[in-house]
PAMIBA-255081 format. One line per 8 residues: their letters; for each residue y, x, z of C-alpha. Coordinates in pm, 1 decimal. Each point is the difference from the previous one (the first is absolute). Layout:
a = Y:X:Z  ...
***
This chain:
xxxxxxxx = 3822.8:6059.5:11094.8  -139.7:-233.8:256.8  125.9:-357.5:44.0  155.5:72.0:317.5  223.5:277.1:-145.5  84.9:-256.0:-272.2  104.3:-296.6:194.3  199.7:242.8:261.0
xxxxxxxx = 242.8:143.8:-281.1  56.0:-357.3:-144.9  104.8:-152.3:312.6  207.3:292.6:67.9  160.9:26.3:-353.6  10.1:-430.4:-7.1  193.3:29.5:355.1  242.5:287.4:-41.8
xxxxxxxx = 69.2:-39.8:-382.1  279.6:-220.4:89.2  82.1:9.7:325.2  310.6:276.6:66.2  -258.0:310.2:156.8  -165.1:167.2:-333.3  -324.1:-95.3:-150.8  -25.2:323.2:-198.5
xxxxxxxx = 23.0:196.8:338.5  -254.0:-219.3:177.9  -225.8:39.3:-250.0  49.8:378.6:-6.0  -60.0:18.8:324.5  -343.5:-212.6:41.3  -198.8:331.0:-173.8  164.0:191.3:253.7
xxxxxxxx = -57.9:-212.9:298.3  -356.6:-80.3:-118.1  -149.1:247.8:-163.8  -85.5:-181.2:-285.5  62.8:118.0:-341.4  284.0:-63.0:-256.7  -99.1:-376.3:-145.9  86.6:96.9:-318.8
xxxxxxxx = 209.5:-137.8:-262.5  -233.0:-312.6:-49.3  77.4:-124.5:289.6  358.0:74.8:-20.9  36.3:-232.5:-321.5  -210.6:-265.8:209.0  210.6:-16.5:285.1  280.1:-14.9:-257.0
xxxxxxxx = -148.6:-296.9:-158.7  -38.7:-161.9:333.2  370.6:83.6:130.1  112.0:-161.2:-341.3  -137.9:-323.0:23.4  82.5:-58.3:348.7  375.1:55.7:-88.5  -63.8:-212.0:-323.2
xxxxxxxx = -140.3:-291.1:219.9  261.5:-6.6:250.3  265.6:-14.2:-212.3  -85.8:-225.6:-235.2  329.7:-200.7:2.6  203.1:287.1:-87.7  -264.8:135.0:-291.4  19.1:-356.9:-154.7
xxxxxxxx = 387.1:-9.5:29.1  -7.2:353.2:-198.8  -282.8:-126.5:-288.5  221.8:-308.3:-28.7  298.5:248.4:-91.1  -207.9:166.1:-231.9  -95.4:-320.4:-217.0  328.3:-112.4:-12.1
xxxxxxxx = 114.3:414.1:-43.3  204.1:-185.3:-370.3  222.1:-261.8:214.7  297.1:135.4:196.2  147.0:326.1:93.1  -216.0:300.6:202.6  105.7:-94.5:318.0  24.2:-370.1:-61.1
xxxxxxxx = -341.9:-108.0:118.0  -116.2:157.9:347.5  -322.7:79.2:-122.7  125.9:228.4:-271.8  213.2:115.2:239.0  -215.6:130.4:229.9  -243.4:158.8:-255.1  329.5:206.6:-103.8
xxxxxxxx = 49.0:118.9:358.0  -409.3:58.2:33.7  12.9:242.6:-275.4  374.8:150.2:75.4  -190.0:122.4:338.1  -319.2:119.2:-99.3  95.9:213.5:-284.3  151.2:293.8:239.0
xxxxxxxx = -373.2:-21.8:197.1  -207.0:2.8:-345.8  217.4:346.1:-83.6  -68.8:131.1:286.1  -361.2:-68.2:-10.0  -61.7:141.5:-314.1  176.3:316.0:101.5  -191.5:46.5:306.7
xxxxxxxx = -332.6:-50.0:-229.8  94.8:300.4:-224.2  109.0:206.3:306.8  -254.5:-129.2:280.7  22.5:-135.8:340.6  -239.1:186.6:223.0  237.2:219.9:203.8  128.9:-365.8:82.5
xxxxxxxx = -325.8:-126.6:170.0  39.5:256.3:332.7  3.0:-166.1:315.2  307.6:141.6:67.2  185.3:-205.3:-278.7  -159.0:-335.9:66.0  132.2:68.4:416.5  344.7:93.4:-79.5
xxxxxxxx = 25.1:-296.3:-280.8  -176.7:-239.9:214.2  265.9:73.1:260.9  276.5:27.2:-169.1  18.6:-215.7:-225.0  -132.3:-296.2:293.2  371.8:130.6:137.1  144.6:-65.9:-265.2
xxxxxxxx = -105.1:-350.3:-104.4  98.8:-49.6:397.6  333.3:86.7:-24.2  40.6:-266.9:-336.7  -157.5:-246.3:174.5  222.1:68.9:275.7  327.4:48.7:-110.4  21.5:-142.1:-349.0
xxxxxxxx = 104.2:-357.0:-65.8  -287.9:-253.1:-40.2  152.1:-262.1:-273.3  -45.4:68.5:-358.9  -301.0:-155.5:-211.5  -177.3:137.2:-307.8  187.7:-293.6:-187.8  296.7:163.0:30.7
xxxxxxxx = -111.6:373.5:-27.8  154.8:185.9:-320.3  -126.8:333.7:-209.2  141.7:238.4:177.2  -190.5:-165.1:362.2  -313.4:10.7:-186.3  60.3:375.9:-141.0  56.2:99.5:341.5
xxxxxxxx = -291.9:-124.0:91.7  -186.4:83.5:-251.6  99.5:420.1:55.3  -77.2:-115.5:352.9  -321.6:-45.9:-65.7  -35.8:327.2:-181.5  -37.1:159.4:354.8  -314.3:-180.0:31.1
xxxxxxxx = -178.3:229.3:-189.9  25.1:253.9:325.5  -336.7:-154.8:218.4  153.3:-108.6:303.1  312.6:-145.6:-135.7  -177.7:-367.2:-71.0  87.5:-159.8:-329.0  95.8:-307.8:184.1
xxxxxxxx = 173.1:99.0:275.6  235.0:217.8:-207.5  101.2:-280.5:-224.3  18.2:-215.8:290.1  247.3:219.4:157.3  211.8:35.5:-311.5  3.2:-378.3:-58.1  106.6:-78.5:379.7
xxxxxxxx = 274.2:354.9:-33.0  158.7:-221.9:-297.0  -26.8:-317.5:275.6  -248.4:-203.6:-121.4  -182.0:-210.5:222.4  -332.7:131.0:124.0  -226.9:-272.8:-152.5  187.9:59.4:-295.2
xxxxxxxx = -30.0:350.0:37.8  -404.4:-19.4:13.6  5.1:-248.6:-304.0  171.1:209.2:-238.1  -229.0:301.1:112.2  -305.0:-124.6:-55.3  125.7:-153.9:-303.6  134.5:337.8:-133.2
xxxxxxxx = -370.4:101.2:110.8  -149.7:-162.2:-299.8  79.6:189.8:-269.6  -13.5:313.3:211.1  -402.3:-66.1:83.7  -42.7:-95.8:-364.0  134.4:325.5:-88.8  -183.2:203.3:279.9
xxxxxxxx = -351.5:-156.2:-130.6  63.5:20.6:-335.6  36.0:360.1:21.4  -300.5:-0.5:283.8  -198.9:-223.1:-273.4  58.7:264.7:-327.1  -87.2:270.4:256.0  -359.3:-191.1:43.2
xxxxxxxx = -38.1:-68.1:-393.2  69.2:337.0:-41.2  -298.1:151.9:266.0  -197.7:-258.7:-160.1  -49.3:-178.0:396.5  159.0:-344.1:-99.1  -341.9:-175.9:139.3  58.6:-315.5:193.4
xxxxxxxx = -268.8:2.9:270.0  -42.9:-206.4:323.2  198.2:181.3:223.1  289.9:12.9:-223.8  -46.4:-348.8:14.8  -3.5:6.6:329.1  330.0:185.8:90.9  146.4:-241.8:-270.1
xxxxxxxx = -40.0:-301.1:239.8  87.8:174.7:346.8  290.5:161.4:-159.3  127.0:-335.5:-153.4  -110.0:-234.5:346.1  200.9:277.7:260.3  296.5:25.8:-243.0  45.3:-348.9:-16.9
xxxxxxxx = 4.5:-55.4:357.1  205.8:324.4:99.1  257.8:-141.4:-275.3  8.1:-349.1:143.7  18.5:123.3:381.6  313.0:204.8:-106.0  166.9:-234.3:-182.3  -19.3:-186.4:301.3
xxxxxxxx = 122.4:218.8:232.0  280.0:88.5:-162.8  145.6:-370.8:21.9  56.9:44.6:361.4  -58.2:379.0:82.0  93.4:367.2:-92.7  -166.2:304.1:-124.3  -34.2:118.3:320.5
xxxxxxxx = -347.3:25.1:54.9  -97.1:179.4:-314.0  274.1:265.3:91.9  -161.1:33.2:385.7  -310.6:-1.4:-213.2  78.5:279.6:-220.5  180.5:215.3:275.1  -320.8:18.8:189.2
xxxxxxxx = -168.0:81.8:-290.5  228.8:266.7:-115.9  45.5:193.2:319.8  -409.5:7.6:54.0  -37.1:140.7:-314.4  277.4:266.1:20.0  -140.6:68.8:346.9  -402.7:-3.9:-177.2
xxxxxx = 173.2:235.1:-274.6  192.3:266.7:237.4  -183.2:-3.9:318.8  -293.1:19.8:-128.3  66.8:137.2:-332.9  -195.7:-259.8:-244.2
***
């Protein structure tokens, strides 16, 4: 795989993995688009890594609020201490995801990849997240978010297994349906994002160990550090954003890219 193939998925898994528009389908689509063969799962775990620490990094505050909760797990009550608190809501949504994952690993995925499924998810599913943003009260913060806001969120994010549907745009547009504000919204989705990648790698990771390709060469290496550097910044543009704009953009975004790819798909029967 040559460097140029390497550092074009990383950017394109660092940028899309959490902005609202699908990094699974983007990277589905680059081997379609270019040509260029399936990176395999080494890569997949690497770009994992590098999604991970991003998140880690930019979120620091709320990581050492919830490792604080954890030394003092013996004082107080569950929901007592915030950082306890929001490790209970963090697992209350992934576990619906994690079920679903390891269903879809016994049963397969492929009829799922089609470029078909990633256009009709792509757009409807942008629509959707519109029509949250648009109509749905913009107040709430995670603070005051309960179990059965994170449990809806967390089945939410169940649909995110479909390519197309984005893993962060659909619990994005659950958390701003329930009326959270949309920085809010973002933080508590790429928050719930942590265990989730954890999850997806580990299972990537025993995969590797068991093909015997768990080798750590330079160009793992290298989609490490682009993965980690275009995260970062596509985390701390959107958090930005969102303090003073809507998810407008990503929906145009993912209309466009929705309709070309039903029109690719029917007109021209790919």
């Amino acid at each position: 795989m040559s460097d140029l193939q390497i550092a074009v998925l990383a950017l394109v898994q660092g940028i899309t993995e959490f902005l609202p528009i699908s990094s699974s389908a983007h990277l589905i689509l680059v081997p379609l688009v270019t040509g260029w063969p399936d990176q395999g799962l080494l890569v997949d775990v690497a770009v994992h890594v590098g999604s991970l620490g991003a998140v880690l990094l930019y979120f620091w505050r709320d990581l050492a609020t919830m490792l604080h909760g954890l030394v003092a797990w013996r004082s107080g009550g569950l929901l007592d201490q915030p950082g306890r608190r929001l490790i209970a809501l963090l697992v209350v949504g992934t576990i619906p995801v994690v079920i679903a994952g390891l269903a879809l690993k016994l049963f397969g995925t492929e009829e799922l990849r089609s470029a078909a499924v990633i256009g009709w998810a792509t757009l409807g599913f942008g629509l959707l997240l519109y029509a949250a943003d648009r109509f749905c009260p913009d107040e709430r913060e995670v603070q005051q978010m309960g179990f059965g806001g994170a449990l809806a969120i967390g089945l939410a994010q169940m649909l995110a297994l479909i390519p197309g549907t984005s893993r962060s745009g659909i619990t994005m547009t659950a958390a701003r349906g329930l009326g959270f504000r949309r920085e809010e919204a973002a933080r508590f989705s790429m928050l719930l994002s942590i265990p989730t990648i954890i999850a997806a790698g580990t299972l990537l990771t025993l995969d590797l160990i068991e093909l015997g390709q768990a080798d750590l060469r330079s160009d793992v290496l290298l989609a490490v550090a682009l993965t980690f550097l275009s995260a970062w910044l596509a985390i701390a543009l959107l958090m930005r954003w969102l303090q003073r704009a809507s998810f407008t953009p990503f929906v145009i975004y993912r209309c466009v890219l929705g309709v070309a790819l039903l029109v690719y798909v029917y007109a021209y029967g790919g």
